[in-house]
Wavefront OBJ file of the C-alpha trace (Angstrom):
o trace
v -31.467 -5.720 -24.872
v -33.206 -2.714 -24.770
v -35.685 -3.732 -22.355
v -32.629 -5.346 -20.201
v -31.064 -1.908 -20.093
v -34.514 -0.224 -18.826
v -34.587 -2.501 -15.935
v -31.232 -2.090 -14.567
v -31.877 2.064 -15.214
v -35.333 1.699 -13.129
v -33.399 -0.841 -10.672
v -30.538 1.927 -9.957
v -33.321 4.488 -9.927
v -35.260 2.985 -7.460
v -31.832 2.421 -5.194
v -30.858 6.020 -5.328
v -34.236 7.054 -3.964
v -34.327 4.814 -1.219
v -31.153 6.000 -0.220
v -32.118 9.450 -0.394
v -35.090 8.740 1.104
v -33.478 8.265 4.379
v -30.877 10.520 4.581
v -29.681 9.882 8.326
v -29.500 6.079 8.028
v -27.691 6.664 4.780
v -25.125 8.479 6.084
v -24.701 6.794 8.869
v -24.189 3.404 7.036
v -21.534 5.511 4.848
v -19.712 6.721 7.572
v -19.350 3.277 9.361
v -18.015 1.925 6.508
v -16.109 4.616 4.862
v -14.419 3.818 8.674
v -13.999 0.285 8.065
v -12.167 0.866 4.992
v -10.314 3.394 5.681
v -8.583 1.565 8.562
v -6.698 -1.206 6.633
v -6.438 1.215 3.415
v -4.288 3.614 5.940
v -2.520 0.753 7.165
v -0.790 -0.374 3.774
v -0.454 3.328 3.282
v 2.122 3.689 6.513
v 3.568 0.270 5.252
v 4.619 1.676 2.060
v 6.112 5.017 3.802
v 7.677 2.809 6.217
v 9.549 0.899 3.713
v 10.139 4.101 1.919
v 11.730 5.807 4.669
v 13.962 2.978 5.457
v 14.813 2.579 1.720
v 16.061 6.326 1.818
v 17.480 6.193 5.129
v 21.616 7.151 5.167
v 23.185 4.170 3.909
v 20.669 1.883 5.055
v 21.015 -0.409 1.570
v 24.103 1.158 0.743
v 26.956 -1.427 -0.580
v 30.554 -0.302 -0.222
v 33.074 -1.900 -2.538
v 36.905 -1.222 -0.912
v 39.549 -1.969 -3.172
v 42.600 -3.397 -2.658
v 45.119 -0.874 -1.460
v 47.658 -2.040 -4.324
v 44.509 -2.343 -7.050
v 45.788 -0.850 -10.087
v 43.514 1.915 -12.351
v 42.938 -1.163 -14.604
v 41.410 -2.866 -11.964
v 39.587 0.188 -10.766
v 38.780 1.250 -14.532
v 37.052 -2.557 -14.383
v 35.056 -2.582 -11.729
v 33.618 0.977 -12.806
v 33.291 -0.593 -16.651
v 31.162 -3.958 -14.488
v 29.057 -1.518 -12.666
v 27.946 0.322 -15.741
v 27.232 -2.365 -17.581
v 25.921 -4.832 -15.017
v 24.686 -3.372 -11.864
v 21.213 -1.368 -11.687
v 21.306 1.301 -9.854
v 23.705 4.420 -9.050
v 26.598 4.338 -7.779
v 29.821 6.879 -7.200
v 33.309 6.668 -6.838
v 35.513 7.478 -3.991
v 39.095 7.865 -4.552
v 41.471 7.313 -1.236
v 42.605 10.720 -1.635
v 38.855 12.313 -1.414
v 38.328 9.302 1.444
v 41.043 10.924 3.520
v 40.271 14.668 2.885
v 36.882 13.575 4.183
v 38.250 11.784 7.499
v 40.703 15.282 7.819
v 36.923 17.182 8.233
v 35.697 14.808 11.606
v 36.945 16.061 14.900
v 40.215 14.802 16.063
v 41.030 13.434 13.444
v 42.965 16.172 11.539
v 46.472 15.404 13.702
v 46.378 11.956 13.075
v 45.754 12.457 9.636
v 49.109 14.447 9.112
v 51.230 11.977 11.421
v 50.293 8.844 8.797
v 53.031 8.305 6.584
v 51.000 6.960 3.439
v 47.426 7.475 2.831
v 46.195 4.051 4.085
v 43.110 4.100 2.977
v 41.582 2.482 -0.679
v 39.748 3.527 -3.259
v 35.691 2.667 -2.894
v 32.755 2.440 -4.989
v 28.868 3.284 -2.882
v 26.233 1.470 -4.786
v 22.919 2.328 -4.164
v 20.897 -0.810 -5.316
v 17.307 -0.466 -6.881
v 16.463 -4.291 -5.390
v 15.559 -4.135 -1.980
v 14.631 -7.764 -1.110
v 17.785 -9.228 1.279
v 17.850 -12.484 -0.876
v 18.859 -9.804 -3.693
v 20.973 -7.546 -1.798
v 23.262 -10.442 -1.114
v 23.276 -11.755 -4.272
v 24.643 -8.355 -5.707
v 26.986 -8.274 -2.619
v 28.285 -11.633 -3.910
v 28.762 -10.666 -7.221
v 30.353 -7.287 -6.418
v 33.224 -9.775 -4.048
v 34.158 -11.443 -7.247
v 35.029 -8.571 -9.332
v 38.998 -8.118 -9.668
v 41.092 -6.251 -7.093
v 37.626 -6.386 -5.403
v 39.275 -6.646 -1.187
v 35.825 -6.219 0.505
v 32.176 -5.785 0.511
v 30.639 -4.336 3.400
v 26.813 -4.437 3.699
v 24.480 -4.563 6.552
v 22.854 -7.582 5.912
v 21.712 -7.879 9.339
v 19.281 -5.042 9.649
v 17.949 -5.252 6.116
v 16.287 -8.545 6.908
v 15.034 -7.654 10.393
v 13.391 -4.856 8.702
v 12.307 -7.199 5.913
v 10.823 -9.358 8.322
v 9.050 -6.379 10.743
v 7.459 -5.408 7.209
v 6.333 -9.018 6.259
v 4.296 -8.876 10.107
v 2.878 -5.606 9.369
v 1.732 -6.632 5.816
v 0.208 -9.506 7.887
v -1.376 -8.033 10.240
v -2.762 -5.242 8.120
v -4.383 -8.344 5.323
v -6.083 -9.903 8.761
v -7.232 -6.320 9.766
v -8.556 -6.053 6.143
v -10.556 -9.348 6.298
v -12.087 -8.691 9.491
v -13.271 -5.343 8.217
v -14.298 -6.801 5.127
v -16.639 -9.467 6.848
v -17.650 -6.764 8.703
v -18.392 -4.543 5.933
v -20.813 -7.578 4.225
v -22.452 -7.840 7.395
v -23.599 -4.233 7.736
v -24.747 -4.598 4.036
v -26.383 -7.176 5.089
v -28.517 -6.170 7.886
v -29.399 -3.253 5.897
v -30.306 -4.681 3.212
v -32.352 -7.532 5.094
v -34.133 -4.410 6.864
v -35.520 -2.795 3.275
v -37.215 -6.331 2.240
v -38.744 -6.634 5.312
v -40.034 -3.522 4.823
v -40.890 -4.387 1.376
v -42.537 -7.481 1.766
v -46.019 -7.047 0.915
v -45.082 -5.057 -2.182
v -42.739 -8.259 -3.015
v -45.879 -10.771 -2.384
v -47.723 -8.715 -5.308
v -44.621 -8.824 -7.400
v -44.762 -12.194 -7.203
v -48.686 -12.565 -7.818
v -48.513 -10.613 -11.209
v -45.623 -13.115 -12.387
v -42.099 -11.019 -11.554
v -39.131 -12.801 -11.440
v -36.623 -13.688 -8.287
v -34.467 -11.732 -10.430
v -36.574 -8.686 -10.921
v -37.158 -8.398 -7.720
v -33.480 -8.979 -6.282
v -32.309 -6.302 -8.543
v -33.396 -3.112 -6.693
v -31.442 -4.754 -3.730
v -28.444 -5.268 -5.222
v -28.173 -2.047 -6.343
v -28.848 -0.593 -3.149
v -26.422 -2.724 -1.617
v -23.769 -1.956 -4.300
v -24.346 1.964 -3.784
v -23.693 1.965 -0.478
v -20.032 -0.423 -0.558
v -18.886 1.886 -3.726
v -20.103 5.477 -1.615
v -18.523 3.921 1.629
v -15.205 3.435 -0.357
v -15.013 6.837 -1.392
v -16.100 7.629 1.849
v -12.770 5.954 3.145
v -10.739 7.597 -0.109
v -11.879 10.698 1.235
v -11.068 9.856 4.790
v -7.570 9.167 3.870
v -7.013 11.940 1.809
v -8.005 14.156 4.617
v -5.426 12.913 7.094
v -2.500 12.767 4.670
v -3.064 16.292 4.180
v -3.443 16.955 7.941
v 0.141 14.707 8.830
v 1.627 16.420 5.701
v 3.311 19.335 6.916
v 4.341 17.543 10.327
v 5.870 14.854 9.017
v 8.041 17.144 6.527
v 8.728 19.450 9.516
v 9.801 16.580 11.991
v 11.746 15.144 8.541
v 13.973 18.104 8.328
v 15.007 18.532 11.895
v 17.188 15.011 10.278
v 18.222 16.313 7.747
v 15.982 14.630 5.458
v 13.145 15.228 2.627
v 11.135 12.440 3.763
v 7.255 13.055 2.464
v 4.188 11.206 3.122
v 3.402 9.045 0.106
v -0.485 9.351 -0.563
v -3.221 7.184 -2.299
v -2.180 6.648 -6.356
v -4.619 7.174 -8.613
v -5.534 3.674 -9.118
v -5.652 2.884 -5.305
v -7.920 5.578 -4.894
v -10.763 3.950 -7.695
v -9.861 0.659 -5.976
v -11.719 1.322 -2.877
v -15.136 1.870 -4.142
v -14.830 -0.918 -6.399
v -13.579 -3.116 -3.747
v -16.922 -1.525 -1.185
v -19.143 -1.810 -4.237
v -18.320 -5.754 -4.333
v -18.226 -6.753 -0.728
v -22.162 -4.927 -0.455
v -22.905 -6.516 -3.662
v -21.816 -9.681 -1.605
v -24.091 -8.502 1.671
v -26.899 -7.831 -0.363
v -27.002 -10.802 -2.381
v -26.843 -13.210 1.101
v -29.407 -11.014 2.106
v -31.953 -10.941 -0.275
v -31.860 -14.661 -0.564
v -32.199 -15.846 2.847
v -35.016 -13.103 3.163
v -36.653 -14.585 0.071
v -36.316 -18.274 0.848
v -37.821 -17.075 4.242
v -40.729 -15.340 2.725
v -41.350 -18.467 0.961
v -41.141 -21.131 3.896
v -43.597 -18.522 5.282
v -46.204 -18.917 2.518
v -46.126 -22.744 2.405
l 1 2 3 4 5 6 7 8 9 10 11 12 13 14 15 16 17 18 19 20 21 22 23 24 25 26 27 28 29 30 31 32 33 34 35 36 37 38 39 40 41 42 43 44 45 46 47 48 49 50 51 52 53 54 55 56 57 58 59 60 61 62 63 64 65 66 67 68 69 70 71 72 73 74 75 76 77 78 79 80 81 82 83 84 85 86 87 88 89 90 91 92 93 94 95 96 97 98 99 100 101 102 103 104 105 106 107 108 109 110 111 112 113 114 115 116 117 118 119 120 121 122 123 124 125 126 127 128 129 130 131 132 133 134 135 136 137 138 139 140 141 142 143 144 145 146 147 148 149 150 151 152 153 154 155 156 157 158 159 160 161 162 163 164 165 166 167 168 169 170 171 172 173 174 175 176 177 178 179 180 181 182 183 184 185 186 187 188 189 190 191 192 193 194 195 196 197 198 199 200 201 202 203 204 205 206 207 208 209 210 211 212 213 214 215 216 217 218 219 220 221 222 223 224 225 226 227 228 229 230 231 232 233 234 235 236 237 238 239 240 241 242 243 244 245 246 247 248 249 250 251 252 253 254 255 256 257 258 259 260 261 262 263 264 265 266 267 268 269 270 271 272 273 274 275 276 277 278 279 280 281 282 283 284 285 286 287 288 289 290 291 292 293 294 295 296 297 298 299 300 301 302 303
């Protein structure tokens, strides 16, 4: 085990200094794909903001329960009791008397306020749903419909799966963006890696003369390739980081002029280690196509 352990140290030892042996190239391989990540990791990231602003948007999920005008407080005392009990989620109440105080406030509306005879208006419930999906939201709207002196539930069903759907395409496109830059990612790897056994192919020839294993000698490579997916990801965690805090203020700025407290949401935690895991397997990937083809090469070459 021991000896096991002192291989993979000299293995990562020997892929650090390569990589520090040429700083340019190094950095240049980092940057390209710090860049390659860091175009489908931003993309999920406006997905998510997306769906968060149209989440908090003014009454964008909102369900309104009316009453029936002639509803008695048992009824109303019920539905409140169901909602509690039932319903995730907040919700409020809104008595027909604060309903009309509140149509007194708009513009014109004052005089014909004061002509009505009655207050025509019913009592309401807003609930603000925690499920989002529009199979859901109509499920809850169906439920809410068959609660007594229930008259009618109003919710924009319409929009909520158009917006459903514009997410599901951007989700879409963003997972094809991410294999394309993936692929490319193993293919830089790759070349890079199929570039440093070239390089190294007499030493590998006398490797192989004093008895080394195929696996000995592919585990330098590895490691190289490895080192340069997990720097590239944090590369691209970086990358991100940086222009979250650049479109932080802005966005907050342009969010107020609406009235709103809209914020960017950043990287989690967990996102953030993802990406240099994720880099450190697709070069893992590169480097292992590379090294074999390069070695079953090397041997067609000696038969």
């Amino acid at each position: 085990m021991k000896t096991w352990l002192r291989q993979h140290r000299a293995a990562l030892g020997h892929a650090l200094q390569r990589l520090w042996r040429a700083p340019l190239n190094t950095l240049l391989s980092l940057v390209v794909i710090g860049i390659a990540m860091t175009l489908p990791a931003a993309g999920y990231i406006l997905l998510d903001n997306v769906q968060k602003l149209g989440v908090n948007a003014s009454g964008v999920q909102e369900i309104s329960v009316f009453m029936r005008t002639d509803a008695s407080d048992e009824m109303t005392g019920a539905v409140e009791a169901a909602l509690a009990e039932r319903f995730p989620g907040q919700w409020r109440f809104v008595s027909r008397a604060v309903a009309l105080e509140s149509l007194k406030t708009r513009e014109g509306m004052a005089d014909i306020v004061e002509s009505l005879p009655q207050n025509p208006l019913p009592d309401a419930f807003v609930v603000e749903p925690q499920a989002s999906a529009p199979k859901a939201l109509e499920s809850l709207k169906d439920s809410l419909a068959a609660l007594p002196g229930v008259a009618h539930v109003q919710l924009d069903s319409a929009w909520i799966q158009r917006f459903d759907a514009l997410l599901r395409l951007g989700r879409l496109i963003v997972s094809l963006l991410a294999a394309v830059f993936a692929v490319g990612l193993v293919a830089i790897t790759f070349n890079t890696i199929r570039l440093q056994v070239l390089a190294r192919a007499d030493e590998i020839e006398v490797a192989r003369l004093i008895g080394a294993t195929d696996a000995f000698i592919r585990r330098p490579f590895y490691y190289s390739g490895i080192l340069q997916g997990g720097l590239g990801g944090l590369a691209a965690g970086a990358l991100i980081l940086l222009g979250l805090a650049a479109l932080q203020a802005p966005v907050e700025r342009l969010a107020s002029l609406y009235g709103s407290d809209f914020a960017l949401t950043g990287l989690a935690l967990r996102h953030f280690a993802l990406l240099p895991l994720i880099g450190a397997f697709l070069g893992w990937i590169g480097a292992q196509i590379s090294v074999s083809l390069a070695l079953r090469q090397m041997e067609q070459g000696n038969a």
